[in-house]
C-alpha positions in Angstrom: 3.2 247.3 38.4 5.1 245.1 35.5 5.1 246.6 32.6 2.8 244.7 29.7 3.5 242.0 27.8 1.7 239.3 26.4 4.3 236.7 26.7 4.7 234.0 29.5 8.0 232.5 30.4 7.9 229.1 29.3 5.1 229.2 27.7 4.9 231.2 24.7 2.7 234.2 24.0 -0.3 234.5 25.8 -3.7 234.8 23.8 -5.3 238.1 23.1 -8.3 238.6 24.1 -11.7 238.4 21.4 -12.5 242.0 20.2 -15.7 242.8 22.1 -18.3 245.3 22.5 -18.8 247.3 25.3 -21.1 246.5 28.3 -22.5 249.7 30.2 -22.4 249.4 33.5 -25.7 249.6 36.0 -26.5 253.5 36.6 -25.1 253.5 39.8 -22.5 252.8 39.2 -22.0 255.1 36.6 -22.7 257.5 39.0 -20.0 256.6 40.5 -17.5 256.8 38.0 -17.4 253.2 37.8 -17.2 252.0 33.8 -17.0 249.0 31.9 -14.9 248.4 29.0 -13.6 245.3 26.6 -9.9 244.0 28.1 -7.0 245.0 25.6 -3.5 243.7 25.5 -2.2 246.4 27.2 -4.5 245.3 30.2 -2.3 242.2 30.6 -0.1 243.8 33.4 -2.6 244.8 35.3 -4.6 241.6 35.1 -1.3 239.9 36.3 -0.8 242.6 39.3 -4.7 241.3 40.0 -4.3 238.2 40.0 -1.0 238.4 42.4 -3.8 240.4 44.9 -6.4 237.5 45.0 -3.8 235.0 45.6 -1.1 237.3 48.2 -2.8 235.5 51.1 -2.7 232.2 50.3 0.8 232.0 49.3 2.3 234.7 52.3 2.8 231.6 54.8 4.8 229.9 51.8 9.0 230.4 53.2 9.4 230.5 48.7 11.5 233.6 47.9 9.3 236.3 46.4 10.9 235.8 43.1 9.6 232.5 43.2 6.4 233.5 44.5 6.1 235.6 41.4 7.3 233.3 38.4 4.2 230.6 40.3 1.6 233.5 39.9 2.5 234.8 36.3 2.3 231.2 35.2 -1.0 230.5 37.5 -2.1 233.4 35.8 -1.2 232.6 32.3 -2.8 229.6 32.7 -5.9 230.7 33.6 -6.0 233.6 31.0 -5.2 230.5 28.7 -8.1 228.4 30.1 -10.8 231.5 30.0 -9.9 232.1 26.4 -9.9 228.6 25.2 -13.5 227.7 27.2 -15.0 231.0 27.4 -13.8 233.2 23.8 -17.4 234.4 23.0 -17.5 235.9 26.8 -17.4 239.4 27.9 -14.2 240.3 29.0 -14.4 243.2 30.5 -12.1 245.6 33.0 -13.7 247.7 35.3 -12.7 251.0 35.4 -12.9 253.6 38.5 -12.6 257.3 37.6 -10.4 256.2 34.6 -7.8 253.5 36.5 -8.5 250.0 36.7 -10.3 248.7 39.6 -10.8 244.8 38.6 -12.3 242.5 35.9 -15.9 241.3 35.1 -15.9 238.2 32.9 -19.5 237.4 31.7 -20.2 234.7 29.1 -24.1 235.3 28.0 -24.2 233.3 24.6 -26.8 230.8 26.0 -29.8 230.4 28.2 -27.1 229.8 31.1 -25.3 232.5 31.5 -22.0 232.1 33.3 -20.0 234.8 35.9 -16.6 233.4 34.3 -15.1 235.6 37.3 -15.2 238.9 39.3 -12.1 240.5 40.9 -11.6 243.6 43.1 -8.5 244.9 43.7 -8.9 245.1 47.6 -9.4 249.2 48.2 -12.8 247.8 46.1 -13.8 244.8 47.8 -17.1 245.6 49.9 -17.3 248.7 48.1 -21.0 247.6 46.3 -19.5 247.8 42.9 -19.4 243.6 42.7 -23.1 243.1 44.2 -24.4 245.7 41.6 -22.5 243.9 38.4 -24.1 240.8 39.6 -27.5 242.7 39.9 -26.9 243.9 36.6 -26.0 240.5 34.8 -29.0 238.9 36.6 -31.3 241.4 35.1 -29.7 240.6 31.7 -30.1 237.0 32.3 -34.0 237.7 33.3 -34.4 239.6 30.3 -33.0 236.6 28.0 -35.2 233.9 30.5 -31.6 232.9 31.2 -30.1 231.2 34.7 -27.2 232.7 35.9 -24.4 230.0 36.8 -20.9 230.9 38.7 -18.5 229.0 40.9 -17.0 230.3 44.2 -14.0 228.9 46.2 -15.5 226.9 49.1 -12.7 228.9 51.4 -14.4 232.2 50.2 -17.2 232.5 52.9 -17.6 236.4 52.5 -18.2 236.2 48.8 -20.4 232.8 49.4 -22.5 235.3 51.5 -22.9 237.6 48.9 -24.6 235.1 46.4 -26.5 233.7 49.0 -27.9 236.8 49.4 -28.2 238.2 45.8 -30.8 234.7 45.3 -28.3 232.2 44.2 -28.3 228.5 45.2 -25.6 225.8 46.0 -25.9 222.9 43.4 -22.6 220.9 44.1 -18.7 220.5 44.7 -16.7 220.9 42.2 -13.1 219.8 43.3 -12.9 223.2 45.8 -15.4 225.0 44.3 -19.3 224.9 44.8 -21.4 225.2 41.8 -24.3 228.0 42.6 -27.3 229.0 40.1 -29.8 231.5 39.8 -32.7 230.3 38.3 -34.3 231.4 35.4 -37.7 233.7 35.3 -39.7 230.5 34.2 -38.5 228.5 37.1 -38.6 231.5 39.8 -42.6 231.6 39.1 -44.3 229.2 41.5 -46.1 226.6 40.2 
């Protein structure tokens, strides 16, 4: 991994992230040795390394140069960080932890009566591991708990994770450029009528 920084060439320093309280994860995780905790600066790097996972195999049929490859996904990145900050500062931004070493990110903005799954990353050793279908278990409790919908977005090419939310009681509402809007409705509107 890079070492940290919180600078993006071209760009200037990136944000830090809000000082935030910590989040316990769901039990079983826990039993697990799976923790939440609030992003730092020092977190930067791997958030970067992260980030360069999601994206390796859309850009590995790209003839760019690696070096290339990498100045496109530190500034992809920094862009987003920039964009989550600026739209989302009163989120939880949170890293998730696995026996001490990061494992991915759980950004969860719950400041209204729609709640939003900013994002959820696994590095891949994690993916289909349970660890994402509990911390959406575990906001959608919160969000019954607060009579709150649960909003996110997914990447209309991600079919595996489109599955998931599927499954877990979400439903499609629209396109969004190439992402489809999904909600999962409040306690109020889940009682029949």
């Amino acid at each position: 991994m890079h070492s940290p920084r919180l600078t993006d060439p071209g760009h200037g320093a990136l944000p830090a992230f809000p000082a935030g309280a910590a989040l316990e994860a769901p039990t079983d995780l826990q039993q697990r040795g799976i923790r939440l905790r609030p992003c730092a600066a020092g977190d930067i790097s791997f958030l970067t390394f992260l980030y360069r996972q999601l994206r390796a195999a859309e850009l590995a049929p790209l003839s760019w140069p690696d070096v290339q490859k990498d100045a496109f996904l530190e500034s992809q990145f920094a862009l987003q960080h920039r964009h989550y900050l600026a739209h989302y500062s009163a989120a939880d931004f949170l890293l998730i932890e696995a026996e001490g070493q990061p494992a991915g990110r759980f950004y969860l903005s719950r400041q209204t009566s729609e709640f939003l799954i900013v994002d959820i990353s696994l590095l891949p050793q994690w993916r289909n591991s349970g660890v994402g279908s509990a911390l959406i278990r575990h906001a959608q409790e919160m969000a019954k708990r607060a009579d709150a919908s649960l909003n996110l977005h997914v990447d209309q090419r991600n079919h595996a994770a489109r599955r998931l939310y599927d499954r877990l009681g979400f439903v499609a509402r629209m396109e969004d450029g190439p992402y489809t809007s999904m909600r999962w409705p409040t306690v109020t509107e889940q009682r029949p009528a």
